[in-house]
C-alpha positions as CSV (number, residue, x, y, z in Angstrom):
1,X,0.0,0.0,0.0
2,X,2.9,2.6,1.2
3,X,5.5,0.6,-0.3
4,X,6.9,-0.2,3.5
5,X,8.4,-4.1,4.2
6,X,9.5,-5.0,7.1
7,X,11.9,-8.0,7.7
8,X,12.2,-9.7,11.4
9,X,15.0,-11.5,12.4
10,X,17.7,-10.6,9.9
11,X,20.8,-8.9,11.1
12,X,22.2,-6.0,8.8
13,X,25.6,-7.1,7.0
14,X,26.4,-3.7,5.6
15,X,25.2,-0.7,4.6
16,X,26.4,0.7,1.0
17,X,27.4,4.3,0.5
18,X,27.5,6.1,-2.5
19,X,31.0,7.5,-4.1
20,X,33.4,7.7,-0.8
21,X,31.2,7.3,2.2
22,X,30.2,11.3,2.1
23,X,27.0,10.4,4.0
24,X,25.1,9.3,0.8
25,X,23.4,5.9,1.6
26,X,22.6,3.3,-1.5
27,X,21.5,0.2,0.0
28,X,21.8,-2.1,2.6
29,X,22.6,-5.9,2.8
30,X,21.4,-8.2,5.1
31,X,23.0,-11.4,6.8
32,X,21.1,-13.3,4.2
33,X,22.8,-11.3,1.1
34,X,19.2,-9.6,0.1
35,X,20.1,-6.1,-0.7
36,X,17.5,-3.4,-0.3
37,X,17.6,0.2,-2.0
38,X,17.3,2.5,1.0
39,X,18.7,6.6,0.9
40,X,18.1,6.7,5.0
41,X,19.1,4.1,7.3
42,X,18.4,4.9,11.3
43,X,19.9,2.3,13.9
44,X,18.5,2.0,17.2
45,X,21.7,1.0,18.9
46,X,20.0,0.4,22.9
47,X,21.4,1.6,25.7
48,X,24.3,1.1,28.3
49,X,23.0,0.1,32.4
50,X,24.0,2.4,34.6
51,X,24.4,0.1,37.2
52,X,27.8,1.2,39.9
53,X,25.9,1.5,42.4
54,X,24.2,-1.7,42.3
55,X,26.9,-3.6,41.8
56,X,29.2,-1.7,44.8
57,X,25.8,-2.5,47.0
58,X,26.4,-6.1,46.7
59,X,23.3,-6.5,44.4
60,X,22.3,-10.1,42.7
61,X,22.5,-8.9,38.9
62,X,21.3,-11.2,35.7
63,X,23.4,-12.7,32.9
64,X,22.3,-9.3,30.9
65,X,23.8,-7.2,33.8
66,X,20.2,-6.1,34.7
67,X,19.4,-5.9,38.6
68,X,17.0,-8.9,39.7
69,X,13.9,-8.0,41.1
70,X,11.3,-10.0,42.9
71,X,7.6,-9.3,41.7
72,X,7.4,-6.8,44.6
73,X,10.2,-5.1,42.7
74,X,12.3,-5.7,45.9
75,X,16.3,-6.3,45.1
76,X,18.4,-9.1,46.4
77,X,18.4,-6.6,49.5
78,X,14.9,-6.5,50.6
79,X,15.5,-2.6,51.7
80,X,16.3,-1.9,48.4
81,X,14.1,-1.7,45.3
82,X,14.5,-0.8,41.8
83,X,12.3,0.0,38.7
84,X,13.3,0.6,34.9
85,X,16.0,-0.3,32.5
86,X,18.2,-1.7,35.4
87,X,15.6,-3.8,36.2
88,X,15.2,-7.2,36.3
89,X,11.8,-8.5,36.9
90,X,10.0,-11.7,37.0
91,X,7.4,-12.1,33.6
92,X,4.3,-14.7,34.3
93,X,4.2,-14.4,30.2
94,X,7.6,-14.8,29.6
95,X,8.3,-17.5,32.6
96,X,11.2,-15.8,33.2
97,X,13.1,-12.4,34.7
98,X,13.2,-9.8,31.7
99,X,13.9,-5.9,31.0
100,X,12.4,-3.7,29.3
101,X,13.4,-0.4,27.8
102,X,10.8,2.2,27.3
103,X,9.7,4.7,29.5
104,X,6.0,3.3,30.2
105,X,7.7,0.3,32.2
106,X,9.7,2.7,33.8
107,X,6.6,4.6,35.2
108,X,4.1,1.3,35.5
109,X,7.5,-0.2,37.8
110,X,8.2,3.1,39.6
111,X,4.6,3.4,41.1
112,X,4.2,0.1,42.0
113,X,7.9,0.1,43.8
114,X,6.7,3.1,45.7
115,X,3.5,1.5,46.9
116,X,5.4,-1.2,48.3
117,X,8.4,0.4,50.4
118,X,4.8,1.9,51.6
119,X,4.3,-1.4,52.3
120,X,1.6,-2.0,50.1
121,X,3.2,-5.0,49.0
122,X,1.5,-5.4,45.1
123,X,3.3,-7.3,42.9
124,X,4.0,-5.9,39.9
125,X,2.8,-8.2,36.7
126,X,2.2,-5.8,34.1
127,X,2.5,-7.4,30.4
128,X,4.5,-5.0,28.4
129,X,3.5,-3.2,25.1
130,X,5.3,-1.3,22.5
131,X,3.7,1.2,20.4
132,X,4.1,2.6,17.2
133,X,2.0,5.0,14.3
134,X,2.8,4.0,10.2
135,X,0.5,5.4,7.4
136,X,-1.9,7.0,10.0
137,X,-2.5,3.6,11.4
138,X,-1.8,2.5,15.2
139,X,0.1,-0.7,15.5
């Protein structure tokens, strides 16, 4: 309809330039070798944890250098609780600890975190969305 593709689980091989690199893109390849005509490429690249003080406070981390939560959002130090990027929590849907990125999680986490060092004591099981608009369409 608007001429847009979108390809899920390929990595991106290369990206071609025209002339000497001065900015001009061509195309791009992916893993595969399929090579797609594109003059603007944007890379969302992620982010780094900003996790020192965690780490200097003895806290458990996971394997992704996230800060495990329990569903009360509590760290490995019961005294201590975290919400967003850094953390770690446990997913019913996923059956396992995940994090997410994006700035609704943050607030959903950092609500429910401050209801329980009020000692509300609600776990937190939100399932996590992602948004976005294309063509005047929600997705």
């Amino acid at each position: 309809m608007n001429g847009a593709k979108v390809y899920t689980n390929k990595a991106l091989n290369k990206i071609i330039f025209k002339g000497d690199k001065d900015g001009c893109v061509t195309s791009v390849v992916l893993e595969n070798g399929y090579e797609i005509k594109a003059d603007l490429v944007v890379i969302g690249a992620g982010i780094d944890l900003n996790t020192e003080l965690a780490i200097e406070c003895g806290l458990k981390m996971d394997e992704n250098g996230g800060v495990c939560l329990n569903p009360l959002l509590q760290t490995s130090d019961n005294n201590i609780f975290a919400a967003g990027d850094i953390a770690s929590f446990p997913s019913w849907s996923a059956g396992k600890n995940i994090r997410i990125e994006h700035w609704i999680t943050a607030q959903d986490q950092g609500t429910y975190a401050a209801f329980n060092m009020l000692g509300k004591m609600t776990p937190y099981g939100n399932i996590p969305f992602f948004w976005t608009n294309q063509y005047g369409k929600g997705i």
